[in-house]
N, C-alpha and C positions, 0 to 999 in steps of 0.2 A: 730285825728278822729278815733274814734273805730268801726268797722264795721264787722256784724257777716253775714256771706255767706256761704251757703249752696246749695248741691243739691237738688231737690227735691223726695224724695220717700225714701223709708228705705231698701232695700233686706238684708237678703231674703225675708223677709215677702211681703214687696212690689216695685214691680220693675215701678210702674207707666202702663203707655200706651205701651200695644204692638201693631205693625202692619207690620208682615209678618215677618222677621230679626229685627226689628226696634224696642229697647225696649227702652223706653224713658229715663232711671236713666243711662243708658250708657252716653246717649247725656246730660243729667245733669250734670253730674261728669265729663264730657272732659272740658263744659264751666265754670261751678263753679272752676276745679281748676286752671285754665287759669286764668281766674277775683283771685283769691285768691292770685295767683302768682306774677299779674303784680301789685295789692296792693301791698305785701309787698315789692317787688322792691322801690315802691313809698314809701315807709315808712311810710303806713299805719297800724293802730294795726288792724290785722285780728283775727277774732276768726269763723273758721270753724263749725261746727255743724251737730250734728245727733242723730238719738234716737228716740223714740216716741215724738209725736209731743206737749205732756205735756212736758218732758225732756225736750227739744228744745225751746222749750218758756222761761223756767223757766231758763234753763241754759245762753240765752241771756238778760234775763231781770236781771239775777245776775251779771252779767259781766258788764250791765249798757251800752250797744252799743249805738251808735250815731246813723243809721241807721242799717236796717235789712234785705236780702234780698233772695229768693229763686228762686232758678234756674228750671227750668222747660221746655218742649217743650210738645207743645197741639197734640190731638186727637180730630176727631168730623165725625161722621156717612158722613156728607157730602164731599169728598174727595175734592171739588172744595173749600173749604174755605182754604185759609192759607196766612203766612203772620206772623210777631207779637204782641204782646201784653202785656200792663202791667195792674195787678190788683192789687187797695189799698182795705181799708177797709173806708168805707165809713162814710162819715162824718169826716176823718183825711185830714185837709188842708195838713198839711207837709208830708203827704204820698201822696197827689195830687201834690204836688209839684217836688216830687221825681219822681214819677212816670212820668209827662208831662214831664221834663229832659231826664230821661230815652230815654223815646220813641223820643225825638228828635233827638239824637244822634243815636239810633239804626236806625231811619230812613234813614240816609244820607247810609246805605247798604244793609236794605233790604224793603220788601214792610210791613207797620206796617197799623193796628186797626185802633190803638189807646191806650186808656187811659179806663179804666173802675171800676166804683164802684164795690166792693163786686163779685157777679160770673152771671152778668145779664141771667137772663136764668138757673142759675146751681139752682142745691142745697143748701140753706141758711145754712143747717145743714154740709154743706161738711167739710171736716177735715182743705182741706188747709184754711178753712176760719176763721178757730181756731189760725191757725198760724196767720193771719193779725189781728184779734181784740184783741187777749190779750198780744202782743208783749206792752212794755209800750214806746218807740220809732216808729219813723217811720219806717212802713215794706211794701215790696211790692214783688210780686211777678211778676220775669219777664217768659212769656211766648215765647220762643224765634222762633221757627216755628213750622208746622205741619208735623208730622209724616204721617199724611192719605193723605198729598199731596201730589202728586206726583213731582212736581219741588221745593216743601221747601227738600223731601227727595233728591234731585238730590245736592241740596245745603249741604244737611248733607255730604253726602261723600266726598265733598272736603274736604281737610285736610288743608287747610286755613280760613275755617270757624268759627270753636273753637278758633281761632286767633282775627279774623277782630268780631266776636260778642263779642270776652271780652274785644275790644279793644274799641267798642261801647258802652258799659256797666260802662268802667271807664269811659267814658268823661262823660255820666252822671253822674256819682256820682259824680265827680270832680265840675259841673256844681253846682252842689247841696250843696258841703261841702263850694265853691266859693260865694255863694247866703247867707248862713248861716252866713261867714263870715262878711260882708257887715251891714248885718241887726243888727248883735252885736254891 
């Protein structure tokens, strides 16, 4: 199973969400290479990624991944939202499928969404949504908590967190490479 994971955001150009200390592609890059790592442990082919978000596309749709996935933690004006989340591109069953996966597994440790098409509420035009539609695989984007809340950030500082969310993260996949197998 070939599986291309990444952080989400590029710096310098762009560092994602900040809030106060709290710049979001820090917390991208602790859990992407956490998940990268206990892949290849498992002897999974991993293929990392970066670059503009063309670059990024193109380099995993060359490489021919089995799934695809980016690491990400949310921001939202309202401080009381937070919690998980994963988003497909809408209208891909087998990126709904990965994604419902996902979130099961990440729910058994922390409080989740859910599941959601495309960016309900965002910007259709948004960049990460570039990354979900023209990936030619299933791609999802995990949103792992809020930075503008206050007790998802009490949960970033632990230093077991980056741990118990990659650790969440493979059982979904595994879930998922598990399902795929079956149906062949």
């Amino acid at each position: 199973m070939k599986i291309a994971i990444d952080a989400g955001h590029n710096p310098p150009i762009d560092w994602g969400a900040e809030y106060n200390e709290y710049i979001e592609y820090i917390f991208n890059r602790r859990v992407a290479t956490e998940v990268q790592g206990l892949l290849y442990r498992k002897k999974y082919e991993v293929l990392p990624f970066s670059g503009t978000l063309k670059n990024k596309v193109e380099l995993i749709n060359t490489w021919n991944a089995d799934i695809a996935l980016e690491i990400h933690h949310n921001a939202n004006n309202n401080i009381h939202i937070k919690g998980s989340e994963v988003l497909y591109y809408p209208g891909s069953s087998e990126s709904k499928q990965l994604a419902e996966l996902l979130i099961q597994s990440i729910s058994w440790s922390y409080l989740c969404h859910g599941i959601f098409e495309g960016y309900f509420e965002r910007n259709p035009k948004s960049d990460i949504l570039y990354f979900l539609k023209y990936t030619n695989m299933p791609a999802i984007i995990v949103e792992c908590l809020y930075l503008t809340n206050y007790n998802d950030r009490e949960t970033l500082k632990n230093n077991n967190y980056k741990f118990v969310m990659a650790e969440r993260i493979i059982e979904g996949i595994e879930k998922y490479c598990q399902k795929l197998k079956k149906d062949k």
